[in-house]
N, C-alpha and C positions, 0 to 999 in steps of 0.2 A: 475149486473156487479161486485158486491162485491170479489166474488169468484172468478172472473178473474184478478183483481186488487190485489187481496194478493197472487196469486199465480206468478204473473208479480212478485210484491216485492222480495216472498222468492224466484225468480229465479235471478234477480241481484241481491241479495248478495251470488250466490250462480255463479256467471260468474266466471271462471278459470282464475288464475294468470296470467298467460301468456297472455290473451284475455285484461285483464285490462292495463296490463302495456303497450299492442299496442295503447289501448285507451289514454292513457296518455299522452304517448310520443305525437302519433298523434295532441290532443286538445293544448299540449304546442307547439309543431311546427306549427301547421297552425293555430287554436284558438285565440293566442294572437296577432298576427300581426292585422289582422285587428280589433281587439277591443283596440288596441292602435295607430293606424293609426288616420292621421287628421282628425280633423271630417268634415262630409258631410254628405247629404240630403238624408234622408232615400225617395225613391220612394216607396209607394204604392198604388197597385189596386186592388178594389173589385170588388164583380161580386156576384150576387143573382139570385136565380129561383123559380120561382112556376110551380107545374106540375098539372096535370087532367091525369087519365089512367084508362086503363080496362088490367086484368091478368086474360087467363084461365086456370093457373096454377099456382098458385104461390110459390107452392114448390117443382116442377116438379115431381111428383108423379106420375110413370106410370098406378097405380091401381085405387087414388081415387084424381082426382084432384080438387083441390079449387081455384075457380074463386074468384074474388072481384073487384069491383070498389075502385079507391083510390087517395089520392092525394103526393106529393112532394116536400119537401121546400130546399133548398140548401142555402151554403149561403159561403162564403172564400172572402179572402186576400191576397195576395201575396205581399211582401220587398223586396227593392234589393236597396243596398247603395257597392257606389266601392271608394277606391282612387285611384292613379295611380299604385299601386301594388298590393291591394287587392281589394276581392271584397266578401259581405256578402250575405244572403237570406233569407229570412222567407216567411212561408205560412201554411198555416191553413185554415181549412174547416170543414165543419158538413151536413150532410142531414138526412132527416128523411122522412120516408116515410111511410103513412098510408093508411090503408085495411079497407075501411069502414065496410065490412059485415063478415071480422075477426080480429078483436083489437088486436088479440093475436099474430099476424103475423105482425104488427108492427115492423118497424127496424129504427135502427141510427148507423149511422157511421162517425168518427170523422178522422181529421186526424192532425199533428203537426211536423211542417220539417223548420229544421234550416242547412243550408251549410256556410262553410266558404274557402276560398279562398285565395292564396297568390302567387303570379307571383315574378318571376326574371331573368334575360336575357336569361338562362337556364333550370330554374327547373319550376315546378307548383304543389304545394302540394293545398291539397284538401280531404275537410270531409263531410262527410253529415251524417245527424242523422234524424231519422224518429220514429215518436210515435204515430199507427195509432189502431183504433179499427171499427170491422165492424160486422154484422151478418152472421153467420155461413149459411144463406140460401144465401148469396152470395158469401163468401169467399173460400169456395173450389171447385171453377167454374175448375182451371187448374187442379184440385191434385183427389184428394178421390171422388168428386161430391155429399156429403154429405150433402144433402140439408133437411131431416124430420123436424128437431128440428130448433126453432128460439131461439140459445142463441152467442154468444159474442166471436167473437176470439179478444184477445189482439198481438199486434206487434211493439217489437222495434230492431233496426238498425241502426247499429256503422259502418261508410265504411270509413274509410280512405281510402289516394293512392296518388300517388306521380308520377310523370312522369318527365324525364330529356332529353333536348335534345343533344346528342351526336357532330352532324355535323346537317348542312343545310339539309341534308336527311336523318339521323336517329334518331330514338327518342326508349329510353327504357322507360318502367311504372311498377309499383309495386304499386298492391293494396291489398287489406287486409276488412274483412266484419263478424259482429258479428251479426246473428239476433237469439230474442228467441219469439216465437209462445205459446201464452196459449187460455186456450179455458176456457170458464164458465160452470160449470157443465160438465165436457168433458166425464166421467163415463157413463151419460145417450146419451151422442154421439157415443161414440165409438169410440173418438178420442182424442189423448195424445197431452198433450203439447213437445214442443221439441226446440232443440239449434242447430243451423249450424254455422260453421266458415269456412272462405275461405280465401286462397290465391293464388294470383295470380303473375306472373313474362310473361314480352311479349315487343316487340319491333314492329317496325315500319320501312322499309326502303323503300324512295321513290325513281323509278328506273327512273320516270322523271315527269314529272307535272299533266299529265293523270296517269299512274299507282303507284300503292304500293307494298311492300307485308310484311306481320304480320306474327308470330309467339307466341304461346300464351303458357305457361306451367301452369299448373292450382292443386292445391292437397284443396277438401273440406271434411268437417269431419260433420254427424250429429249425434245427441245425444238423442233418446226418454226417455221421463221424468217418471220415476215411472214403467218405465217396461226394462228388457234389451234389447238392441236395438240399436244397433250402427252400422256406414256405414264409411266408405273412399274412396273416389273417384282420381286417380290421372287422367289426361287428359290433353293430347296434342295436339294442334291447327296450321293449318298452309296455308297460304292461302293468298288473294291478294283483291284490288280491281282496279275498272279502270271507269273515266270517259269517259265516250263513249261520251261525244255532252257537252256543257254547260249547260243543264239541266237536264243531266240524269245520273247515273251511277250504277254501280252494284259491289260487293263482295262476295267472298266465300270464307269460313274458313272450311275444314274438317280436321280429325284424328280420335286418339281413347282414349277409357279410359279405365281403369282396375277398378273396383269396388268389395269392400272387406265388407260383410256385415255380422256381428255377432250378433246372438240370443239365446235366450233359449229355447228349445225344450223341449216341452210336451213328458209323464208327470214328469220326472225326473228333469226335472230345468237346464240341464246340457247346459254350452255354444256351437255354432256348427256356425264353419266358412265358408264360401262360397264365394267363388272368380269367377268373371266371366268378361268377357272383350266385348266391342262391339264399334260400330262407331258413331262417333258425330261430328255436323257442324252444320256451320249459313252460311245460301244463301241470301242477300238481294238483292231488285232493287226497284229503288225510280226513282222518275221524279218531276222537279216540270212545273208545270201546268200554263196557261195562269189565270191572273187575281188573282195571290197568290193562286191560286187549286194545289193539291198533288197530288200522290197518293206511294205507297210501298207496294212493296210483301216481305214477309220473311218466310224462311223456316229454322227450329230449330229442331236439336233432342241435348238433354243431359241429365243428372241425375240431378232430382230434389227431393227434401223435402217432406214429405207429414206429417199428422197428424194420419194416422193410422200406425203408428211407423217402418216405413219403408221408403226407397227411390224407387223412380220410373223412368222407364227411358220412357223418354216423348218425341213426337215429335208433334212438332206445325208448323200450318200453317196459316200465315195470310195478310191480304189484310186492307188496308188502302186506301179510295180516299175523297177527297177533292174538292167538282167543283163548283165553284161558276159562274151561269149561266149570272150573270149578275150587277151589285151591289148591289143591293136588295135579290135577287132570291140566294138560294144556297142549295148544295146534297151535303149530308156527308156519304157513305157507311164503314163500319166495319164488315168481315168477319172473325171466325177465328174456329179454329180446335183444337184439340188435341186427342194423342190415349198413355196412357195410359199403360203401360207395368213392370211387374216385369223385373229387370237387369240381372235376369240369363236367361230369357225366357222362364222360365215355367208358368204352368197357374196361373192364383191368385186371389183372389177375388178381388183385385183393379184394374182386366186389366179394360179398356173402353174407349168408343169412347164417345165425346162431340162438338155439332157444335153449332155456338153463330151464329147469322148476325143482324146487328142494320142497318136501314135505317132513315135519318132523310130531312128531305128539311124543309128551313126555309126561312123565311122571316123578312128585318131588317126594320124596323118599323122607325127606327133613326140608328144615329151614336151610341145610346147606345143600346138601345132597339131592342130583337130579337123574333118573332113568331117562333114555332120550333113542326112541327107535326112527330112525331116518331112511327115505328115499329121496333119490335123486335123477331125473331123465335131461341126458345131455342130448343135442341134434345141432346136429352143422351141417352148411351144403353152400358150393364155392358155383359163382354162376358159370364159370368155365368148363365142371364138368356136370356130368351126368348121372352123378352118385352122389348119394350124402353118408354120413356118421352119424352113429348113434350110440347112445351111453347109457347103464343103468346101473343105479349103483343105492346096496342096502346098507346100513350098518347103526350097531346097537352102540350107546355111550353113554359111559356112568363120569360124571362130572361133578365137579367140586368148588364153590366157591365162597371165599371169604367173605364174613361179615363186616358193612362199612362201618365203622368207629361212630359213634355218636359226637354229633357235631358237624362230621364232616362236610364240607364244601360242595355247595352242585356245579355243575360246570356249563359253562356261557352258553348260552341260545339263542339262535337269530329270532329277530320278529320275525312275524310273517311275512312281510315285505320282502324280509331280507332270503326268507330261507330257499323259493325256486330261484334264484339266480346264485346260490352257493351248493348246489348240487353238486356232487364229485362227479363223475365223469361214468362211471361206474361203481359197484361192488367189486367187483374182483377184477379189475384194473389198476388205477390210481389207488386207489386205497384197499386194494385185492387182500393182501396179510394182515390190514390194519381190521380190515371185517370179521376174519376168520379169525384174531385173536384177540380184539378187542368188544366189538358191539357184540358177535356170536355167544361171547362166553359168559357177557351179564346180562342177557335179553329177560 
């Protein structure tokens, strides 16, 4: 990881002015309040796992695949301390995971995320920072699917944002987001580290207690490291939801985006612009379920980041359920898609399809204590060739988590309005460690 940690360094000191001084502003407006607010009872809870599994693929390799038995250690914490006007967070986690009959395909991935928080009769400013690292054989599940090599992506993430409400039925928000992506050895990947910044500007107006409707203006910039490589994305959203029943409800945000991507063309070097425009939206529908069970479908297309020094326009699909059959007894299914596409619609070596599904049923042994038998079927297939990869993967886990402290704190929730136009990007993408060591371990 050395290589990935001094190129993390010389890329903050190398963040643009203008990205620093949002940083600043942001950490002295919401930062200081709650570290100077009364003091009160830091809440935390932990949670640890041990795994057992079989993988007959573990690097989804369509030609030559490598099986291994292996096992999984997890291990996190999560903070959460409020006063009456603010409120803090912290969490961190680590898992590791070992291939008995390939050492070399060993991975760890770490994660470090602090929020802060500050309310007023009106406003709610808000930051979160994230400092995660993971293996390249699982971090570009949503983007490139580059999974040969076992080396190191590094990830950090600056988000401000700020929401104000107007009246009892409108609310404006402005948010703002700096992440930069480095990779270990990235040469012998074929993949570039890179910079994205975003902003955003969107409202909210509620037409009565069941419906909404949003509006979202959006302009993101990414920046490939070490080769020319640049994108702009401007993109417009607009769209509604509506409570159908008291446990269920649904939204849709569509519109379009114009996307401006500049590079240098073989063999002369010379710059060559290319502008192309296409359609983008978020369709969710959530229910929650007898006995604290879920489930949510969501459908996504936008322009996303990727590591081989391009943007891509992606559209995901995915299914979330939650059933707990009985207090003891409980199914957790996680379905989810993506298809891959260059923004102007030509062909590219990164078009591709990818399908994940995780099934898990578990059993709670105690109040603390959970048994937890899992499957998993990975499938990929790049439209350039003529093969795809396939993945399956068992494994048994005995898990442990901490009781919350009585009192403690719940932590912030979009309305519904707010919640499909704040969708991460993916699971195991943008917030890939932060799923597998945070939502995963207190579901």
């Amino acid at each position: 990881m050395g290589g990935a940690r001094r190129r993390a360094l010389t890329g903050a000191l190398a963040w643009p002015a203008h990205l620093g001084a949002i940083v600043s502003v942001a950490f002295a407006m919401v930062a200081a309040p709650p570290l100077t607010a009364a003091q009160t009872t830091w809440h935390m809870q932990p949670a640890v796992s041990l795994g057992l599994g079989y993988d007959d693929n573990v690097t989804l390799d369509p030609d030559d695949p490598i099986s291994s038995f292996g096992a999984s250690l997890s291990a996190a914490v999560r903070g959460e301390r409020a006063t009456e006007n603010a409120a803090m967070g912290l969490r961190a986690g680590l898992n590791l995971d070992i291939y008995f009959d390939e050492r070399d395909l060993d991975t760890f991935a770490g994660l470090i995320g602090w929020d802060a928080t500050r309310f007023s009769e009106r406003s709610r400013w808000r930051l979160d920072t994230r400092l995660s690292t993971e293996s390249t054989l699982t971090s570009e599940t949503a983007t490139t699917g580059v999974t040969g090599l076992n080396e190191q992506q590094l990830q950090i993430a600056v988000e401000p944002s700020w929401a104000y409400r107007l009246s009892e039925r409108a609310i404006v928000d402005v948010s703002a987001g700096f992440e930069g992506t480095f990779y270990e050895d990235s040469g012998d990947l074929g993949l570039n580290d890179y910079y994205t910044g975003t902003l955003s500007l969107g409202g909210d107006y509620r037409l009565s207690e069941r419906a909404g409707t949003t509006a979202t203006f959006s302009y993101e910039r990414y920046d490939a490291r070490g080769i020319a490589s640049e994108a702009e994305t401007l993109g417009a959203l607009f769209g509604g939801d509506y409570q159908l029943s008291q446990t269920t409800a649904l939204g849709a945000l569509a519109g379009v985006r114009r996307t401006e991507v500049t590079r240098s063309a073989a063999p002369n070097g010379l710059r060559v612009t290319e502008d192309s425009t296409g359609p983008t939206y978020s369709v969710w529908l959530g229910k929650q379920l007898a006995r604290g069970g879920s489930f949510q479908l969501e459908a996504l297309r936008e322009v996303t980041p990727s590591g081989t020094a391009e943007v891509l326009d992606t559209t995901s699909l995915a299914f979330w359920l939650s059933y707990p059959f009985s207090e003891r007894w409980g199914l957790d299914l996680r379905l989810q898609g993506y298809r891959n596409r260059d923004p102007s619609g030509e062909a590219s070596t990164s078009d591709r399809k990818y399908a994940d599904g995780d099934l898990t049923l578990s059993y709670a042994l105690s109040e603390a204590w959970r048994l937890t038998l899992g499957y998993r079927y990975r499938w990929q297939e790049y439209d350039e060739l003529s093969r795809s990869a396939e993945g399956n993967t068992v494994t048994l886990t005995l898990a442990w988590t901490g009781r919350a402290p009585e009192g403690a704190p719940g932590g912030w929730a979009p309305r519904p309005g707010q919640a499909g136009r704040n969708l991460p990007r993916s699971p195991d993408s943008r917030l890939g460690i932060q799923t597998q060591l945070d939502a995963a371990m207190w579901q």
